[in-house]
N, C-alpha and C positions, 0 to 999 in steps of 0.2 A: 504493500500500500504506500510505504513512503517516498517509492520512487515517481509515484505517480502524482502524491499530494506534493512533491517539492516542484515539479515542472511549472513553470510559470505561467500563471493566465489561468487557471483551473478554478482559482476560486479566490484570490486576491489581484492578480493582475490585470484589475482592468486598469491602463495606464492612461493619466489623463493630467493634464497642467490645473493647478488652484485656482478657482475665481478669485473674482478682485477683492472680494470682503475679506480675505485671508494675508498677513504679511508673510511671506516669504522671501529672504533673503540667501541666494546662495552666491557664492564665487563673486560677493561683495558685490552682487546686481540684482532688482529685481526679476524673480523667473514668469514674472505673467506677462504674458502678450496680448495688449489689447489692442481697440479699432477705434483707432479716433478719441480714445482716454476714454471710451463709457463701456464697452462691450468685447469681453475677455473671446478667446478665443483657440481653439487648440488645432492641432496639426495629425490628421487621421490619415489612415493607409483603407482606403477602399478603392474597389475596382483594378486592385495591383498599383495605384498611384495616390503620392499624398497631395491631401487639400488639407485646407484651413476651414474650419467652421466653427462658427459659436458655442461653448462648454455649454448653453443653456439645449443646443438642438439634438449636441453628443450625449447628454445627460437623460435628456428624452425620449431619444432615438433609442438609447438602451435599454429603460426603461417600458416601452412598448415594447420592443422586442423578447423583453425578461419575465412580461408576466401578462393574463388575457386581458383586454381591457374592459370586460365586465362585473371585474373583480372589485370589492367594497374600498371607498374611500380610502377608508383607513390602514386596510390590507396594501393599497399601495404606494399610501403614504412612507410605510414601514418598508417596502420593497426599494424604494427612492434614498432613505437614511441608508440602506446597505450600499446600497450602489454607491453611494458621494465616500462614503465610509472608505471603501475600496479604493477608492478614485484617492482621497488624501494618503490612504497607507500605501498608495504602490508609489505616490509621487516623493513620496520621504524615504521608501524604499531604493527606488531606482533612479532618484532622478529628472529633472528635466527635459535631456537631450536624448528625448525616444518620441517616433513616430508611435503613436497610437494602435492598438489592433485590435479592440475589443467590437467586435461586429454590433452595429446597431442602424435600427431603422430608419430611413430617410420618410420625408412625409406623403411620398409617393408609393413608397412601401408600404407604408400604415395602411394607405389607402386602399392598397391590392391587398393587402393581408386582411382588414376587415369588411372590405367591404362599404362601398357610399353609402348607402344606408347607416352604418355605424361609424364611419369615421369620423365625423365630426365633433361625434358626441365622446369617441373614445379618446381622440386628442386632448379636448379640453379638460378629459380628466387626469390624463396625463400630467397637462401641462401643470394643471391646480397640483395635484399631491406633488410635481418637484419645487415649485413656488412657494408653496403652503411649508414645505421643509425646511426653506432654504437655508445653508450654513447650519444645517444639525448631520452630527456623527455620533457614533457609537466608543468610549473609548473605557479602558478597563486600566486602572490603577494610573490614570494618566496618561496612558496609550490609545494609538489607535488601534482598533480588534481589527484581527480579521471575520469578515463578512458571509462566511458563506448559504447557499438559500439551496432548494432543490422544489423539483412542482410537486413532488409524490414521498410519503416516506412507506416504509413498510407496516408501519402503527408507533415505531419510536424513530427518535432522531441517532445521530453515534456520538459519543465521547469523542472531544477534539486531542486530548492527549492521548485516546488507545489508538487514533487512526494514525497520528504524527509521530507518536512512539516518544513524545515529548509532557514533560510538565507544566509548558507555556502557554497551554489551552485551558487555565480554568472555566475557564467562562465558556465553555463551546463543550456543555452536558448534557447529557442524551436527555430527552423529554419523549412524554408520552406522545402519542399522538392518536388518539383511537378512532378519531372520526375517519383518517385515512384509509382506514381499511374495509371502510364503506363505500369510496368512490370504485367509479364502475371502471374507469381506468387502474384500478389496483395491480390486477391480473393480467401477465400478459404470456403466453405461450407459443414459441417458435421454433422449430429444427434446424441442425448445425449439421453440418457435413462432419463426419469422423465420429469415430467413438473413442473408447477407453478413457473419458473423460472422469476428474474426482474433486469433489470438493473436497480439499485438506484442510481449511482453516477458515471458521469465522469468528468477526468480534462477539460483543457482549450484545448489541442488537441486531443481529442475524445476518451483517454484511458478508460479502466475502471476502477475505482476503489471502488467499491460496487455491490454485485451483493447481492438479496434475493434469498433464495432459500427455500420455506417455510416459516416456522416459523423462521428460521434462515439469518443471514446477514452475508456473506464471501468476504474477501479482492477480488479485478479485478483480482492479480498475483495468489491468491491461489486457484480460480475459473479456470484459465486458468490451472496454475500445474497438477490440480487434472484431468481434463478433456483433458489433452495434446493439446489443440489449438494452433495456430500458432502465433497468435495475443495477444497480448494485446487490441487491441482495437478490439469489438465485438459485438454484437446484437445479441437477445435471442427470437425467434419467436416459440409459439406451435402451434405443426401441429404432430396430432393423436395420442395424448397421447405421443408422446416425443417431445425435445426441438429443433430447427434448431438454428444453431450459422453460424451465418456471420463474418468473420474474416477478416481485412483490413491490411496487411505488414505481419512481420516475425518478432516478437521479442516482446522485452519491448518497444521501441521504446525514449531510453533515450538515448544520446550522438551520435555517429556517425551513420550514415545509410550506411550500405557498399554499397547498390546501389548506391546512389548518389555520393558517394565518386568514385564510378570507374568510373560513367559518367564525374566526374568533371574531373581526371585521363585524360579521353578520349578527352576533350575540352581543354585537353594541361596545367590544374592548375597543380601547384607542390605539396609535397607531406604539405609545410608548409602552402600553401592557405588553402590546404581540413582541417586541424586543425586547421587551424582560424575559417574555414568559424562555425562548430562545436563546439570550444573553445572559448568562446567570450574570448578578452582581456587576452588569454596565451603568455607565451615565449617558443620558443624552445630554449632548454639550453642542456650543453654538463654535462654530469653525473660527469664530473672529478671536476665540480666547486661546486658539494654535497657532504659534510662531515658529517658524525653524530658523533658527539662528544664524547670523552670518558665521563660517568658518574662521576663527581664527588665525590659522594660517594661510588665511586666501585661497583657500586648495579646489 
């Protein structure tokens, strides 16, 4: 699992430059790039080539693309904290001087993905829960967390320290989730070319994290990658010289469950319950009280 949770881009690197409400000082110059001194703006890799477009279109672009947009207020208000959350820890992380590559939706896109009839309406809810948030993170003893979310879990969420193999994850603790196991997308069943397939190892919520395949032993994420499953958590049954895979949720199953989240949404929690409920022991904090210091050696 580890190999797969340190790749970058998986679940913190969405890479993205600080709005303007933010000071950032690096290499003894400001790192925000704006247009005309009002409107910040970042530099993306789409189509195989970079543009520039506004942090507010990249942030919503993502945003639509991350979660359905019939989903509750609140549920996406909380979807929007993650996303900005990610976006400040991969820019303290990495850096400045990276092109962008987090895929996100252009509003043309929105439009073919929902549909005229709905886009209009899905936009502006878009745009309200990034607005409605704006300059709120997620951070844990002073820190920014890492974010991670998934659309399905199996009925709980995983421990961020059994998946990372680390103690840096308190905050990232398996949570119930039992309404998941009522959506009709729960279950998903597909055949694999080959056999002699085993599951040798899962965590403590039912993910995988070992699978044999042969002679050979492959991480649960790079078993799931290779063979496009929906799950992380899964069962390997042969039947006629191929393999049947049983699939429970949609995702890695590490940090928020958008289902659960939109049920809670629906049960009238705000968008800071559904990030507690997910974040053990965070704060929500407004971005303008995050500075990164200039370098003292100019470096």
């Amino acid at each position: 699992m580890r190999k797969y949770f340190r790749q970058a881009g998986y679940f913190a690197a969405i890479l993205i430059l600080l709005p303007y409400v933010v000071t950032i000082l690096l290499n003894g110059r400001s790192s925000l790039a704006q247009d005309n001194g009002t409107s910040p703006y970042v530099t993306v890799k789409s189509d195989e080539k970079n543009r520039k477009i506004s942090l507010d279109e990249y942030g919503i672009g993502i945003l639509a693309k991350e979660i359905e947009g019939d989903a509750e207020e609140e549920a996406l208000k909380a979807q929007a904290v993650l996303i900005r959350t990610s976006i400040y820890k991969s820019i303290q992380d990495e850096g400045t001087s990276t092109v962008l590559t987090k895929e996100y939706w252009t509003r043309q896109q929105m439009e073919s993905n929902w549909g005229a009839d709905h886009y209009g309406e899905y936009y502006e809810k878009m745009k309200a829960a990034w607005d409605e948030t704006r300059g709120q993170v997620l951070m844990y003893d002073g820190r920014l967390i890492l974010t991670p979310y998934h659309r399905l879990s199996n009925g709980k969420t995983r421990s961020g320290n059994e998946v990372f193999g680390s103690e840096e994850y308190p905050y990232l603790q398996s949570r119930e989730c039992p309404e998941d196991v009522e959506a009709k997308e729960e279950m998903t069943v597909s055949m694999i070319q080959g056999s002699d397939m085993e599951v040798t190892g899962t965590d403590n919520a039912g993910y995988v994290t070992e699978v044999r395949c042969g002679s050979e032993t492959v991480n649960g994420e790079e078993f799931r990658r290779t063979y496009h499953l929906a799950s992380s958590c899964f069962t390997l049954q042969d039947y006629d010289g191929k393999t049947r895979v049983t699939a429970k949720g949609i995702g890695h199953g590490l940090g928020m469950s958008q289902y659960t989240a939109k049920k809670m949404a629906e049960e009238g929690k705000s968008c800071e319950e559904i990030l507690q409920y997910f974040f053990t022991d965070v704060s929500l904090e407004e971005v303008t009280d995050i500075v990164i210091e200039k370098n003292e050696k100019g470096e």
